[in-house]
LUMGUKE-741848 format. One record per residue (C-alpha): x, y, z; residue number from 1; residue in one letter. Coordinates in Angstrom, 1 decimal, padded with zeros to 4 digits. Layout:
<recs>
(rec (X,Y,Z),NUM,"A")
...
</recs>
This chain:
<recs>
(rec (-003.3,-000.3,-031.1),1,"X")
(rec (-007.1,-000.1,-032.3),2,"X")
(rec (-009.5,001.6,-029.6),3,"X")
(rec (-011.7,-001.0,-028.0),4,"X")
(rec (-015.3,000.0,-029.4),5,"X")
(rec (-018.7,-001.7,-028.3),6,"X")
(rec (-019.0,-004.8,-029.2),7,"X")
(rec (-021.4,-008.2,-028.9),8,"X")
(rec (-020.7,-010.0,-025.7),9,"X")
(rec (-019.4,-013.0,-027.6),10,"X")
(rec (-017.3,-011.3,-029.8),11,"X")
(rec (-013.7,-011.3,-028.8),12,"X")
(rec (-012.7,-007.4,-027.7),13,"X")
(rec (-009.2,-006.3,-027.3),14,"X")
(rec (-008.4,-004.7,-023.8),15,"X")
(rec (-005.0,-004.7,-022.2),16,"X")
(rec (-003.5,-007.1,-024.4),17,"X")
(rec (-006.3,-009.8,-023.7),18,"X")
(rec (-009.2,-011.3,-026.2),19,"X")
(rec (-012.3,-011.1,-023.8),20,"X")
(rec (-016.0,-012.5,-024.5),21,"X")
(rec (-019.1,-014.0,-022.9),22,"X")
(rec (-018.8,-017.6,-023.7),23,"X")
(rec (-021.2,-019.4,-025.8),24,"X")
(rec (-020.9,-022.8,-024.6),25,"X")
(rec (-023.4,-025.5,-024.8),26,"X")
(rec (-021.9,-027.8,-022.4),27,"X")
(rec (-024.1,-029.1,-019.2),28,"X")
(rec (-023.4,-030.5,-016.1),29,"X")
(rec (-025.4,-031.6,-013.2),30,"X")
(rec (-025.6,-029.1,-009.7),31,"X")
(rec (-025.8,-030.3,-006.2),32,"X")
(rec (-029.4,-031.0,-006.5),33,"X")
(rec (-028.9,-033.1,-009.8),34,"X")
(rec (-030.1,-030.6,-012.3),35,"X")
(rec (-028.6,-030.3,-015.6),36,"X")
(rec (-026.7,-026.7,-016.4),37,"X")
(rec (-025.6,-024.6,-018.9),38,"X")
(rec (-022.9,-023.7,-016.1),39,"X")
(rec (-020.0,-021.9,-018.5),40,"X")
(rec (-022.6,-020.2,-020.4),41,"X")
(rec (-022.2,-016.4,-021.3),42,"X")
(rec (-019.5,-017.0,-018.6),43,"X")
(rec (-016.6,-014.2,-019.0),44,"X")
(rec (-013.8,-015.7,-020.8),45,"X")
(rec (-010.3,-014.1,-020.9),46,"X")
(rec (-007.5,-015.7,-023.7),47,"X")
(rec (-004.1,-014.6,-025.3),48,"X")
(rec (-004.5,-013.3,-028.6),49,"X")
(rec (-002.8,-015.6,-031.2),50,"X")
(rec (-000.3,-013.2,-032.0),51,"X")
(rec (000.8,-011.8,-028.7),52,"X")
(rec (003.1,-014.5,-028.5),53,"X")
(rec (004.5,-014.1,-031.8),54,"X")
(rec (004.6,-010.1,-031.4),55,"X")
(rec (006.5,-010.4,-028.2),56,"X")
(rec (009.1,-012.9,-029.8),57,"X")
(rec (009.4,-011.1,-032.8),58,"X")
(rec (010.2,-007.7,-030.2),59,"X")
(rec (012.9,-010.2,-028.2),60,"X")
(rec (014.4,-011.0,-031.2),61,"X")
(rec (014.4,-014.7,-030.6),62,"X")
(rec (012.8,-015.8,-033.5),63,"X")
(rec (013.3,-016.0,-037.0),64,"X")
(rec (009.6,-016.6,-039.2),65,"X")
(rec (009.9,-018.3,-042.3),66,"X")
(rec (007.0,-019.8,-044.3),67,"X")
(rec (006.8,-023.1,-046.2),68,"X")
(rec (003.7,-024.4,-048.2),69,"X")
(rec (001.9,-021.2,-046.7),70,"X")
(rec (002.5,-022.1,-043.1),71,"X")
(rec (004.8,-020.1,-040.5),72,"X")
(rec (007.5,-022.5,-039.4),73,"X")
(rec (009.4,-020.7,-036.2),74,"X")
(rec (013.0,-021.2,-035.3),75,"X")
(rec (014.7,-020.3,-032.5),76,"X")
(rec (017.7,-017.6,-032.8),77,"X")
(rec (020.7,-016.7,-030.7),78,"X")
(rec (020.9,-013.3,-029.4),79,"X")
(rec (024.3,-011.7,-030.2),80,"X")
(rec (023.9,-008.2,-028.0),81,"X")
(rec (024.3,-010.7,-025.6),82,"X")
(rec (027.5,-012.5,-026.3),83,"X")
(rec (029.6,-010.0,-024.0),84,"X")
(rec (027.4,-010.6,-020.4),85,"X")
(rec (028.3,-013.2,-018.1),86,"X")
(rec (026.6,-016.6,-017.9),87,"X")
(rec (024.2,-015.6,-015.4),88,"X")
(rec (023.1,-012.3,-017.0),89,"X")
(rec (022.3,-014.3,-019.7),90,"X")
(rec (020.1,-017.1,-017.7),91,"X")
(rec (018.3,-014.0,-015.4),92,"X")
(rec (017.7,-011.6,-018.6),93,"X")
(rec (015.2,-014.9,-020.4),94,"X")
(rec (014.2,-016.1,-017.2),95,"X")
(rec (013.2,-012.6,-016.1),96,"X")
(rec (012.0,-012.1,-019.5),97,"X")
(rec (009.7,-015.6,-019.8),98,"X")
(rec (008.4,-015.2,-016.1),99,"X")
(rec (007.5,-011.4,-017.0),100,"X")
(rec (005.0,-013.0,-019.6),101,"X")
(rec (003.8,-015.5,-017.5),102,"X")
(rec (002.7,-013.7,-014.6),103,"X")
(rec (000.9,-010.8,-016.6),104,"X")
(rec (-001.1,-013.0,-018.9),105,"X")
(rec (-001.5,-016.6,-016.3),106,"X")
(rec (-004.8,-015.7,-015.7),107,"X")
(rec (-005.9,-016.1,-019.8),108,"X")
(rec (-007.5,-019.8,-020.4),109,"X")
(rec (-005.2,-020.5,-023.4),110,"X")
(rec (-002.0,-019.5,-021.4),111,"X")
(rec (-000.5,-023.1,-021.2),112,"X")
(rec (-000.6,-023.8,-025.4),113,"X")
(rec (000.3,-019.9,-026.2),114,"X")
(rec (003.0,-019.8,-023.6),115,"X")
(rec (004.7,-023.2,-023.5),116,"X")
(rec (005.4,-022.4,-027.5),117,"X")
(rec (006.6,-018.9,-026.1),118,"X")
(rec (008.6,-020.9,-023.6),119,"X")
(rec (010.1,-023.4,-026.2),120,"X")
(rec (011.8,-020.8,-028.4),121,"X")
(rec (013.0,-018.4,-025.8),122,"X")
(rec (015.4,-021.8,-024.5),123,"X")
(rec (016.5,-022.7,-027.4),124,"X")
(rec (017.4,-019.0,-028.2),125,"X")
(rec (019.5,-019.1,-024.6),126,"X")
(rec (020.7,-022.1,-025.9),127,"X")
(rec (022.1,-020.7,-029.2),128,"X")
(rec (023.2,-017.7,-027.3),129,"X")
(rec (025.3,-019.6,-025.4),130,"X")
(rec (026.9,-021.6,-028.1),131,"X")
(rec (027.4,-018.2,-030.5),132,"X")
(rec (029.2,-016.5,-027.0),133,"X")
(rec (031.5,-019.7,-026.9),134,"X")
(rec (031.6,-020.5,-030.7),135,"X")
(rec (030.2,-023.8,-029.7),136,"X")
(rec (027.6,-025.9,-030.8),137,"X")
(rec (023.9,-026.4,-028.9),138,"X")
(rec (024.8,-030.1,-028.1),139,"X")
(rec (027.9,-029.0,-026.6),140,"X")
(rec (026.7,-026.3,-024.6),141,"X")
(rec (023.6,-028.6,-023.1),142,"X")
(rec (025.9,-031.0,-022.0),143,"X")
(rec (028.3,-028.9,-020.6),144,"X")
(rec (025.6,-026.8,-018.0),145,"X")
(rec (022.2,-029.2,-017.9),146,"X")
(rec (022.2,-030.5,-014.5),147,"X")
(rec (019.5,-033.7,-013.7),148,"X")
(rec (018.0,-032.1,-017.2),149,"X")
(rec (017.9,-028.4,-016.7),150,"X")
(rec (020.2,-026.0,-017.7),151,"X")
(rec (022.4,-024.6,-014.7),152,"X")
(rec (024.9,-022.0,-013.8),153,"X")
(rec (027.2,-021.9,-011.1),154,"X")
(rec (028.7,-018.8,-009.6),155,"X")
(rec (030.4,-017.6,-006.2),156,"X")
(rec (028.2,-014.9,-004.1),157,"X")
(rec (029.9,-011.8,-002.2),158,"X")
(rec (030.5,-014.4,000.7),159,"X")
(rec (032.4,-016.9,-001.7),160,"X")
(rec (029.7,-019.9,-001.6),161,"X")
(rec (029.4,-021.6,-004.7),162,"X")
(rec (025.6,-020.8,-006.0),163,"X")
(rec (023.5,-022.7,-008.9),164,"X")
(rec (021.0,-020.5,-010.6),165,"X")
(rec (018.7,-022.7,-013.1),166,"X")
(rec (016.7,-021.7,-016.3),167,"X")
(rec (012.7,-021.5,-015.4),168,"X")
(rec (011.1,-024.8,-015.3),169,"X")
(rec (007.8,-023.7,-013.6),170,"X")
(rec (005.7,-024.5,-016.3),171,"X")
(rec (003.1,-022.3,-017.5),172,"X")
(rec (-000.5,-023.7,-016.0),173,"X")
(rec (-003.4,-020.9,-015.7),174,"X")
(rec (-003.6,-019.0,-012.7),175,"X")
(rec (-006.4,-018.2,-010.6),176,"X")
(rec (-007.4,-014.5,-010.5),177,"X")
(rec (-007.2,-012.8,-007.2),178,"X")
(rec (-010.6,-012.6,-005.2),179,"X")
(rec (-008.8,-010.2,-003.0),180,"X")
(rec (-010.9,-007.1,-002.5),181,"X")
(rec (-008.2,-004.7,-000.8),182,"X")
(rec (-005.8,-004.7,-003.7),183,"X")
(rec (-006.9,-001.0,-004.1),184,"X")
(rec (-006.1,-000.4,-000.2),185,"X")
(rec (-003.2,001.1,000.3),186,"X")
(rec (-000.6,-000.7,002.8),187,"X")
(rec (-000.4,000.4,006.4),188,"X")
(rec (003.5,002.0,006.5),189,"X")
(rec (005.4,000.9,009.8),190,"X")
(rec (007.9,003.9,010.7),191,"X")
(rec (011.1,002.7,012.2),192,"X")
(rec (013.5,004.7,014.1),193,"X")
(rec (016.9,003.4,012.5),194,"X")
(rec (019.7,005.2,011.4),195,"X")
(rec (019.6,007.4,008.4),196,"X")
(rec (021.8,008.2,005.7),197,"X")
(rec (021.3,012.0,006.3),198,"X")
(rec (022.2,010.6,010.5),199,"X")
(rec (024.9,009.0,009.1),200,"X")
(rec (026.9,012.1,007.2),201,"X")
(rec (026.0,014.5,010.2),202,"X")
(rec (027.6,012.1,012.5),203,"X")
(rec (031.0,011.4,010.4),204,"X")
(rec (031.5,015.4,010.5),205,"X")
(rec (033.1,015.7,007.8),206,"X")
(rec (032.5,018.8,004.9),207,"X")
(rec (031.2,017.0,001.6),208,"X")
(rec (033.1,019.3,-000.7),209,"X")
(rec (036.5,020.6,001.1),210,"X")
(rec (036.6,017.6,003.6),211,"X")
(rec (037.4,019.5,006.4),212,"X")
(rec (036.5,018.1,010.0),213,"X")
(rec (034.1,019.5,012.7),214,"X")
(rec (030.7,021.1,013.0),215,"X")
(rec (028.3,020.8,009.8),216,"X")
(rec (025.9,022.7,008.7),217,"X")
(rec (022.9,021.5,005.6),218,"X")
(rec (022.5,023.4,002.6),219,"X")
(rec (019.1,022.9,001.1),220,"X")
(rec (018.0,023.0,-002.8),221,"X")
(rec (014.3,022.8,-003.8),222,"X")
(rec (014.5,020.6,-006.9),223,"X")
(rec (017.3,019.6,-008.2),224,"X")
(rec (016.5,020.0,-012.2),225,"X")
(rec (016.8,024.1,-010.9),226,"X")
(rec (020.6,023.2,-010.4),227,"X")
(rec (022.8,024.2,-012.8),228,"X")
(rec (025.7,022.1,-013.0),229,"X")
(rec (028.0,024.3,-013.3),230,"X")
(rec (029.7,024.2,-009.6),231,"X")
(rec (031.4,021.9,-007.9),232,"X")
(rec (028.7,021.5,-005.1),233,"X")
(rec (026.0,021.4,-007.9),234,"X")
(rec (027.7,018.4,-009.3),235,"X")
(rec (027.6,016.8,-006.2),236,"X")
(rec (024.1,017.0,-005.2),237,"X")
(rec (023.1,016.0,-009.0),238,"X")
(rec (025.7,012.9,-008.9),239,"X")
(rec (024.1,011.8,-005.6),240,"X")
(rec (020.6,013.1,-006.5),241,"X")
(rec (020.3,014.5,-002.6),242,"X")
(rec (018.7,017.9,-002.5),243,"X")
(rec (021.0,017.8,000.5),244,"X")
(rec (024.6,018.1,000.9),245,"X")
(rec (026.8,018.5,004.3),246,"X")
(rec (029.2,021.9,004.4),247,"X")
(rec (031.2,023.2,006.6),248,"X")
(rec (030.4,026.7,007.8),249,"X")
(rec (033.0,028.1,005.4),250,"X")
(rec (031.9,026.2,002.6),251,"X")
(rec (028.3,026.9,003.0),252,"X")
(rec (028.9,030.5,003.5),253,"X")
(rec (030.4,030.7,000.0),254,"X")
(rec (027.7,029.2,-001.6),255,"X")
(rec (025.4,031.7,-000.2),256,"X")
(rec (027.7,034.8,-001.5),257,"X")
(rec (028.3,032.6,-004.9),258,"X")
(rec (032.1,032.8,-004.3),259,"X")
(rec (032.8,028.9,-004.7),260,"X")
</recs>
């Protein structure tokens, strides 16, 4: 990415993905007191680039580009590194994907145009997906999961209630940046005394590597990239990433005179 160098206030510069200027706008309108202003003048304006949207499509790969009479004409593609996830996989991974856009560039003044186009291809692309993953056609596949217009899947949770899960249709107006002054503060922790894990193995008495029952004893490692992963025990702590591990007495002594 190029460095963002000085530049005049009304030229566009290029800082964390945003075009930002003083805008030169020749627009009045009347105060309180009925006077005419200049009131958006060398106001800060923040916009999406013209080809963020593109770039971030292009990365996706969502979108095929081809041109015609010298002018880009963009058409949605399936996504075939997706064919073998399950329907809702599929509907989180855009939706997570079109709302990750959305609430890191809402604030821009241009985000509705940029990102309703943005928004357009990535459903059609879920569309297309869905239709390559069941050799089906787009038509098809609308009819078979739109529900009062949008695009729906059901599912079961853990509990066996059927769940419907539907693709984003938030829309993409601008948001208002936060006037709060305290994001920099950092949160007041509440401690709570509940049960925890390491309460939980002491209490079940039971060795982590032999199994044997009774009183346990913790063996302690400073960091665990010093481990070697070469013994069992090693293995353990690495697999659990616990610089902890519960041991008998018998089992802890070993690993003290290496003989496990």
């Amino acid at each position: 990415d190029e460095k963002t160098l000085i530049t005049h206030s009304e030229t566009p510069a290029k800082f964390l993905g945003f075009h930002i200027r003083n805008r030169k706008c020749m627009e009045t309108k009347r105060d309180s007191l009925g006077r005419k202003k200049r009131s958006r003048n060398k106001t800060v304006e923040i916009k999406i680039p013209q080809d963020t949207v593109k770039k971030k499509l292009l990365a996706y790969d969502v979108v095929e580009i081809k041109k015609h009479n010298g002018k880009e004409i963009w058409k949605p593609k399936a996504r075939p590194e997706l064919n073998f996830n399950d329907n809702l996989e599929i509907l989180r991974r855009y939706n997570s994907e079109i709302r990750g856009l959305y609430n890191y560039f809402g604030i821009a003044v241009n985000c509705a145009d940029q990102l309703s186009n943005f928004g357009y291809i990535m459903e059609y692309s879920m569309y297309k997906t869905f239709a390559a993953k069941y050799r089906s056609k787009v038509k098809k596949i609308c009819k078979k999961y739109k529900h009062n217009g949008i695009f729906c899947v059901k599912y079961q949770n853990k509990a066996g209630k059927q769940k419907e899960e539907y693709f984003y249709k938030g829309g993409f107006k601008r948001q208002k940046p936060s006037k709060d002054n305290k994001i920099d503060i950092l949160p007041k922790f509440i401690m709570h005394t509940s049960t925890t894990s390491l309460m939980d193995r002491l209490k079940a008495e039971k060795c982590e590597l032999c199994g044997a029952e009774g009183h346990l004893e913790m063996h302690h490692v400073r960091k665990l990239k010093n481990l070697q992963n070469k013994e069992p025990w090693e293995r353990h702590m690495i697999a659990r990433k616990r610089k902890t591990i519960a041991l008998c007495g018998t089992c802890h002594k070993k690993i003290h005179y290496g003989t496990i």
